[in-house]
C-alpha positions as CSV (number, residue, x, y, z in Angstrom):
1,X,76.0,-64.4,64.5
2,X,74.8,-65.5,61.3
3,X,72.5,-62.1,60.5
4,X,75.6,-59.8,60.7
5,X,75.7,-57.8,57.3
6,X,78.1,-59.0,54.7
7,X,80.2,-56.2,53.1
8,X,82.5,-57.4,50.5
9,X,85.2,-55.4,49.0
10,X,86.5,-56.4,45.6
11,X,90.4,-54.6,45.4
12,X,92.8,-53.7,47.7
13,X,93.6,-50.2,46.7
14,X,92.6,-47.0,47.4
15,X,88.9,-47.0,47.3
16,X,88.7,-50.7,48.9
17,X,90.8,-49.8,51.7
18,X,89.4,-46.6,52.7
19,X,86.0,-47.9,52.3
20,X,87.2,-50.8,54.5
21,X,88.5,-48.6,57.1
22,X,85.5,-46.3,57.2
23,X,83.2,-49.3,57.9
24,X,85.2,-50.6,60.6
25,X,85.9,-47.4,62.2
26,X,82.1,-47.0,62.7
27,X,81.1,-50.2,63.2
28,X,82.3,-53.2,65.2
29,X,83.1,-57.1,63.9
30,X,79.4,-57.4,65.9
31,X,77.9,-55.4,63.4
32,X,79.1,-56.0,60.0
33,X,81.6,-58.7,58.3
34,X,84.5,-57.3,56.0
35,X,86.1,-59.0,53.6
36,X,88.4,-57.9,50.8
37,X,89.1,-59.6,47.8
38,X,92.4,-58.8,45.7
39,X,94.9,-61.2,43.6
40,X,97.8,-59.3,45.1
41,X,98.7,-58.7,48.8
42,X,100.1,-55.8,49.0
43,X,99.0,-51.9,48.5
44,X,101.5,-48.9,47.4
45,X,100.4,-45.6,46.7
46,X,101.6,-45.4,42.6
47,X,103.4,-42.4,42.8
48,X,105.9,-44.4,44.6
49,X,106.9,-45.6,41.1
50,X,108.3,-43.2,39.7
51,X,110.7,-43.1,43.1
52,X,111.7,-46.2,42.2
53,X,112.3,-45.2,38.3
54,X,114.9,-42.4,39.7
55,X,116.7,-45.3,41.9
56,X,115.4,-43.3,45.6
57,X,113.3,-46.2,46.4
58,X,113.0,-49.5,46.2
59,X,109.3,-52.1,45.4
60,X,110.3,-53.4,48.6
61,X,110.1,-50.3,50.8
62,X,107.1,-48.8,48.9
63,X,104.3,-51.6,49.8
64,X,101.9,-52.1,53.0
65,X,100.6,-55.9,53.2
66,X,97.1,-56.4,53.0
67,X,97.7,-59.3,55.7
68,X,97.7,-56.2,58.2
69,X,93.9,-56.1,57.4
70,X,93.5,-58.6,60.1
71,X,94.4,-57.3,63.1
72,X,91.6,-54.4,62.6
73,X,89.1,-57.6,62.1
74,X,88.7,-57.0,58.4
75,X,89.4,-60.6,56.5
76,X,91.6,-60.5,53.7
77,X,91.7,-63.3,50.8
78,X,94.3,-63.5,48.5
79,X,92.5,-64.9,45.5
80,X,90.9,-63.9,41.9
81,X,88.0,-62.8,41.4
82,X,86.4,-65.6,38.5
83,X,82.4,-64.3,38.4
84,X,80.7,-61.6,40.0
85,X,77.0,-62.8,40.2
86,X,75.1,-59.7,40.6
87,X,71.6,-61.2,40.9
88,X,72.6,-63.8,43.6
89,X,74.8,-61.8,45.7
90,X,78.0,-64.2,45.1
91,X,81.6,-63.8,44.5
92,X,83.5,-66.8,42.6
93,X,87.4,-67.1,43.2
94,X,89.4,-69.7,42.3
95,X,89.0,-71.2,45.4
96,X,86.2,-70.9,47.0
97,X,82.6,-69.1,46.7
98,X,81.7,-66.0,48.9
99,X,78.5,-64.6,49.7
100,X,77.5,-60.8,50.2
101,X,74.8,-58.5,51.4
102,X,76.6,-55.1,50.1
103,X,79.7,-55.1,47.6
104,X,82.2,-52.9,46.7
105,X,83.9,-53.4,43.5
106,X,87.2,-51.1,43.4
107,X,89.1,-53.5,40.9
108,X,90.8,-50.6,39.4
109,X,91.7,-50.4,36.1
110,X,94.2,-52.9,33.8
111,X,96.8,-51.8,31.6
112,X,96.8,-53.1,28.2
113,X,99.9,-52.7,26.0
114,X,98.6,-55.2,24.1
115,X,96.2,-53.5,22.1
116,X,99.3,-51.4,20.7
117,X,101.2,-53.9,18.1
118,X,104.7,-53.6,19.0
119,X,104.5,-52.1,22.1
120,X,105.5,-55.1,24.5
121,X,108.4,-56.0,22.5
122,X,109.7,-52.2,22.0
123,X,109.1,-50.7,24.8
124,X,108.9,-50.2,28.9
125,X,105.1,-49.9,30.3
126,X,106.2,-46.9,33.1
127,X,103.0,-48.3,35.3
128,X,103.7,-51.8,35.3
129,X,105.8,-52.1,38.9
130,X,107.7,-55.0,37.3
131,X,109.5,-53.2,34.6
132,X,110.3,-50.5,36.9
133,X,113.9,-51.5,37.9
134,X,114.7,-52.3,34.6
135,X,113.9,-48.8,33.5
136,X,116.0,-47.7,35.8
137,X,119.4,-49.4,35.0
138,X,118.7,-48.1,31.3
139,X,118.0,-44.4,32.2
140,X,121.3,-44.8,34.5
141,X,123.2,-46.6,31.7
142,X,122.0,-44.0,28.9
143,X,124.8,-41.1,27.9
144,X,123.1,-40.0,24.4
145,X,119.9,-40.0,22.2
146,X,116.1,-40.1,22.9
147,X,113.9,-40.7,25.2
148,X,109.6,-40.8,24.2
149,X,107.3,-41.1,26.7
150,X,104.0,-41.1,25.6
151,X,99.9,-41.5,26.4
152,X,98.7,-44.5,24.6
153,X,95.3,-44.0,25.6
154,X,92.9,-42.2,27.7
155,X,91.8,-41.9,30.2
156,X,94.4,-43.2,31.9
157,X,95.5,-43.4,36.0
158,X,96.8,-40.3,37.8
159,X,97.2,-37.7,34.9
160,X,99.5,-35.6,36.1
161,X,102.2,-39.1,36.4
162,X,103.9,-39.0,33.0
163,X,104.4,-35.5,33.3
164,X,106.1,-36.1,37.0
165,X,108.1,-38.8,35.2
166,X,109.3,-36.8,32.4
167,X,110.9,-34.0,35.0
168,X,111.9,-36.8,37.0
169,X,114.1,-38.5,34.6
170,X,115.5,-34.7,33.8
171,X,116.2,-34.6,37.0
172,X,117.8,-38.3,36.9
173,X,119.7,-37.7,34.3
174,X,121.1,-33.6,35.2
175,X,122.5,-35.2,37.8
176,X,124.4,-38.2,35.8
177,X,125.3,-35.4,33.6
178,X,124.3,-37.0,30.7
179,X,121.1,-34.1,30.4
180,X,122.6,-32.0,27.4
181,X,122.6,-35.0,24.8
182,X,119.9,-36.5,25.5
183,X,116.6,-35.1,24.1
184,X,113.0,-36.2,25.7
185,X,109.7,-36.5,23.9
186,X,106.7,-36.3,25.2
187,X,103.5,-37.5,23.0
188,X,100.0,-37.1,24.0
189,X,96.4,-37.9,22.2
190,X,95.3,-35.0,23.6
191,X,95.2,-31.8,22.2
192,X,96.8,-30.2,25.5
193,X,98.7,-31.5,28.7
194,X,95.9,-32.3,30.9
195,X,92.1,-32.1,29.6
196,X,90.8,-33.2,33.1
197,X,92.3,-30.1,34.5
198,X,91.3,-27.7,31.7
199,X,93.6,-25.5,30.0
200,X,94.3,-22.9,32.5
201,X,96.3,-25.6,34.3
202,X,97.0,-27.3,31.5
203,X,99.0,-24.4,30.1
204,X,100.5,-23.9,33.4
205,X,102.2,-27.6,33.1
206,X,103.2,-27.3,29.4
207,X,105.5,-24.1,30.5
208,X,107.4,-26.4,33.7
209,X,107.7,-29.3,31.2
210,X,109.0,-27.1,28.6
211,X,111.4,-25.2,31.0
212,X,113.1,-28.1,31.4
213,X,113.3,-28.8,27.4
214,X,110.7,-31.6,27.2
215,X,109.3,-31.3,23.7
216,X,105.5,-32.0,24.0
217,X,104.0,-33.4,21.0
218,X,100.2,-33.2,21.3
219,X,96.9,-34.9,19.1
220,X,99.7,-37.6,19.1
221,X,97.4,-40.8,18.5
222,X,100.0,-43.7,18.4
223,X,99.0,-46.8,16.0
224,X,102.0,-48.9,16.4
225,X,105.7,-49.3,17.9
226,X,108.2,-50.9,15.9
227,X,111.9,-51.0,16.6
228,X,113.0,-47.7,17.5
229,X,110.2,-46.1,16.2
230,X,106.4,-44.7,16.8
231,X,103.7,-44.9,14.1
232,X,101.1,-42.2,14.5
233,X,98.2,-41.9,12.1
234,X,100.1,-39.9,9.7
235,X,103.7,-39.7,10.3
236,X,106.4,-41.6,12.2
237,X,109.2,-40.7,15.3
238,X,112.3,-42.2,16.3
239,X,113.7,-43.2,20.1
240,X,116.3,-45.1,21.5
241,X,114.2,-45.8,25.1
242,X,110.2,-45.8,25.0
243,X,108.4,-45.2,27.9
244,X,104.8,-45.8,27.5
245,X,101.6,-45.3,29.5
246,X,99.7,-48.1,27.6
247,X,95.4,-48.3,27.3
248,X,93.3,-48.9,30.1
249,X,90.2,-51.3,30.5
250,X,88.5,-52.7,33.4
251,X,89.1,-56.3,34.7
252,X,87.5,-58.7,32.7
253,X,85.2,-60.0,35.1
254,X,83.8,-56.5,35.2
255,X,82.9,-57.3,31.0
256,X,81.5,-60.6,31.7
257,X,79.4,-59.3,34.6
258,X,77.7,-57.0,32.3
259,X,78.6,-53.9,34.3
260,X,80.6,-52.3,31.9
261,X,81.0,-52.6,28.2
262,X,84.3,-53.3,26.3
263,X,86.4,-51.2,26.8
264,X,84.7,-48.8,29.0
265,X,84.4,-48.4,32.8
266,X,81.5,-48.9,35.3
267,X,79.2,-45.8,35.1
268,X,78.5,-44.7,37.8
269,X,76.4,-41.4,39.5
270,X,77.9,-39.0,42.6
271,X,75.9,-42.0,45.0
272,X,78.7,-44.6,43.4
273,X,75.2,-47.2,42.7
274,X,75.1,-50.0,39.6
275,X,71.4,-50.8,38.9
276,X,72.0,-53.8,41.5
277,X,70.5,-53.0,45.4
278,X,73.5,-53.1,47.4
279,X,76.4,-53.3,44.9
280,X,78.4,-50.3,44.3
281,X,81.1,-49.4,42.3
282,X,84.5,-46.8,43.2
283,X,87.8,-45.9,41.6
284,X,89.1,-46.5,38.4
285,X,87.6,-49.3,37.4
286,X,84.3,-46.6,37.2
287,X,83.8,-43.7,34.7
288,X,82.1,-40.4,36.7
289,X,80.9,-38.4,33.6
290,X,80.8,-35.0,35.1
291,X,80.3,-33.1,31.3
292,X,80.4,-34.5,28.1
293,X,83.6,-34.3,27.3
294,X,85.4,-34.7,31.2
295,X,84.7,-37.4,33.9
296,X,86.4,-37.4,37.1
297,X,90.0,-38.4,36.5
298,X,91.0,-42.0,37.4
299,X,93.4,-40.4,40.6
300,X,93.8,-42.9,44.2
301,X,92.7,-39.8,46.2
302,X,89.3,-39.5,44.5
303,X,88.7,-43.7,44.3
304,X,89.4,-42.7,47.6
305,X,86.9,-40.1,48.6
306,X,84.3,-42.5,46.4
307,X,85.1,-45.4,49.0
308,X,84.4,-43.6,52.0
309,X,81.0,-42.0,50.6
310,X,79.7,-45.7,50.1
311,X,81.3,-47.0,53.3
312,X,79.0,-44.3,55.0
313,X,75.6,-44.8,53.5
314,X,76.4,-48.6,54.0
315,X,76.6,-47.6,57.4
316,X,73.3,-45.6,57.6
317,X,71.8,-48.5,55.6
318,X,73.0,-50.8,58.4
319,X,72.2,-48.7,61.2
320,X,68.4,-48.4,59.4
321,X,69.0,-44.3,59.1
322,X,67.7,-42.2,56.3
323,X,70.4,-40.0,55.8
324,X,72.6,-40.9,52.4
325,X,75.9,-38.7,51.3
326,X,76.9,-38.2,47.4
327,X,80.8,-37.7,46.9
328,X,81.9,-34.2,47.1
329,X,84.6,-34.7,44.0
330,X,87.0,-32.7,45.5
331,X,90.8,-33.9,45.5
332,X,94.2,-33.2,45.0
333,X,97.4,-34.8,43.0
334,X,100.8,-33.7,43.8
335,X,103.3,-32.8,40.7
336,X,106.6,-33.1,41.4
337,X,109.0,-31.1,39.8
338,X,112.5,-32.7,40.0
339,X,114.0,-30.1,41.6
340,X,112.9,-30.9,45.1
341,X,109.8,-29.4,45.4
342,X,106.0,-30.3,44.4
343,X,103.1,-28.8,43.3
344,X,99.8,-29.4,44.1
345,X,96.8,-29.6,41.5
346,X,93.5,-28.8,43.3
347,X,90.5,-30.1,41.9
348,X,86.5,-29.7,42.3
349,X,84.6,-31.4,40.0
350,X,81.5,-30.3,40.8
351,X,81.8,-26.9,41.3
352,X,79.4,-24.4,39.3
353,X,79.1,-23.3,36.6
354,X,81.8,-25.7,35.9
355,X,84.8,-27.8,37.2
356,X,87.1,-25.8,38.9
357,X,91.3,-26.4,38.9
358,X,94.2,-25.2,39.4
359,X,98.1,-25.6,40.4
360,X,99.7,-24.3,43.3
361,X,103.6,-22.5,43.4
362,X,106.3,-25.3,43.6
363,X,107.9,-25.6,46.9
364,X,109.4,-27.2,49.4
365,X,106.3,-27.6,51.7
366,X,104.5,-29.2,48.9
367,X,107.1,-32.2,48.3
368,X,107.4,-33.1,52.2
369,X,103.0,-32.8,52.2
370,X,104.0,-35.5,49.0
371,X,106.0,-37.8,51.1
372,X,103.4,-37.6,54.6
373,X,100.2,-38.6,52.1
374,X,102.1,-41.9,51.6
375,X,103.1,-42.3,55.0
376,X,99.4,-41.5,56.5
377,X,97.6,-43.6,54.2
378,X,99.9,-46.7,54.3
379,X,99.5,-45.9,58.3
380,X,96.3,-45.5,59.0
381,X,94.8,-48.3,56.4
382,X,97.2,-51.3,57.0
């Protein structure tokens, strides 16, 4: 027994479960050891946030345990992650030390509303699940005034979300009838809607948003948040309710382990490799530069298609084959349009000459494909 490979996972989200899954499809508990690591012990695919936000859902109904892990023979710890030691192939928790042959780090990436003075005390972080009830009773309690959602930093998780969230909370509040006086802002860094997806689509997205009256305010750089009020870099904005998609950075751990420099991401190449044999990196808590000005966008489904590239050359390296795999940056994120039906914005990053995207018609179909990429991926991982 004791010279089965070691494969630890470091995050229980996208690209650590379906790297998890891949591995133990192929392989049996004979053959390689699977643990994952993660502080919390539950998954939920994030666009099930903004279900909640509009009151159809609720936290409760929206997670998978990662205690499931078990009965597929893949170990789950419930712990955090203290020091990653790179150079002798050890994981530090609070509890206890764990040893690896490969590792996966998918640790995602952390919100930080704390680099924006003001913002914790003035406003609602829309990706931080524990807010996200609160949010709710105050959309639901609102009759007048304004409403700012804005992009505090990028890159930031699953583009396409604060756009969703904006025609969701039109759609929220047309049906409280409360639409007509109350005006929503939309503020972005960015000189257009969505850089990652290039201004075709992005053009495409400004038009839904702005047949719905959402006022998009873009090379928006916000410094501070005071009461009631955003301070850009040269002008100010008033609100009654913020809604704010703070920074991200990667875990700290990720800093101290030297793999990434503040307030960057891992980088990584198409094979998902640090500079350490055996450790290899997926997800958001990695930056894919793919030109210089676009990297693959921090989205579940592509941390997703990362994890099961690795998974597989793992199990070539296992199985003592040649053959390696690179990931084929293709995805999809759904965009739903708060009238009961969804786009789809289809992505391949490594297409030539260049990146190719774009956004499908609205319908029906789309919302209900929406709903059965939750249900398969909480099925077939937990």
């Amino acid at each position: 027994m004791a010279n089965i490979p070691h494969v630890v996972i470091l995050g229980g989200g996208f690209g650590g479960l379906s790297a998890a899954n891949e591995l133990r499809n192929s392989l049996s508990s004979s053959q390689v050891k699977i643990t994952v690591i993660d502080k919390k012990d539950w998954f939920m695919v994030g666009f099930a946030k903004l279900w909640i936000i509009n009151g159809t859902r609720t936290f409760e109904n929206s997670i998978g345990s990662l205690n499931e892990l078990q009965k597929k023979e893949i170990d789950f710890i419930k712990d955090e992650i203290i020091t990653i030691n790179l150079e002798n192939k050890n994981i530090e928790t609070k509890s206890q030390n764990i040893s690896f042959d490969f590792l996966i780090i998918s640790m995602g990436a952390i919100l930080a509303p704390q680099k924006i003075p003001g913002l914790q005390e003035n406003g609602f972080n829309l990706y931080d699940h524990n807010q996200l009830s609160e949010i709710h009773d105050r959309l639901d309690n609102m009759k007048s005034g304004k409403i700012a959602i804005a992009i505090m930093g990028m890159p930031y998780k699953c583009p396409p979300a604060p756009f969703e969230a904006s025609l969701l909370i039109d759609s929220m509040l047309r049906k409280l009838g409360v639409r007509d006086s109350i005006q929503i802002d939309f503020y972005s860094p960015a000189p257009i809607t969505l850089p990652a997806a290039g201004p075709e689509v992005s053009k495409q997205i400004l038009e839904i948003i702005n047949s719905e009256k959402i006022i998009f305010h873009n090379l928006s750089k916000i410094k501070s948040v005071e009461s009631k009020k955003l301070i850009f870099e040269n002008s100010e904005a008033d609100f009654d309710l913020l809604l704010a998609v703070p920074p991200h950075i990667a875990p700290k751990v990720i800093y101290d382990s030297g793999l990434a420099k503040e307030p960057g991401f891992i980088p990584i190449d198409r094979n998902c490799k640090t500079p350490f044999e055996n450790v290899f990196a997926v997800g958001d808590v990695t930056s894919l530069i793919i030109t210089e000005n676009m990297a693959v966008p921090k989205a579940g489904v592509f941390a997703e298609g990362e994890g099961i590239t690795v998974a597989q050359n793992i199990i070539s390296k296992i199985q003592s084959k040649e053959e390696s795999v690179l990931f084929d940056g293709k995805g999809g994120c759904f965009i739903e349009s708060g009238r009961n039906t969804a786009s789809v914005i289809e992505v391949d990053m490594f297409s030539n000459p260049r990146p190719s995207t774009n956004i499908t018609e609205a319908t029906a179909d789309n919302l209900s494909k929406k709903i059965e990429f939750e249900k398969e991926r909480l099925s077939k991982w937990l």
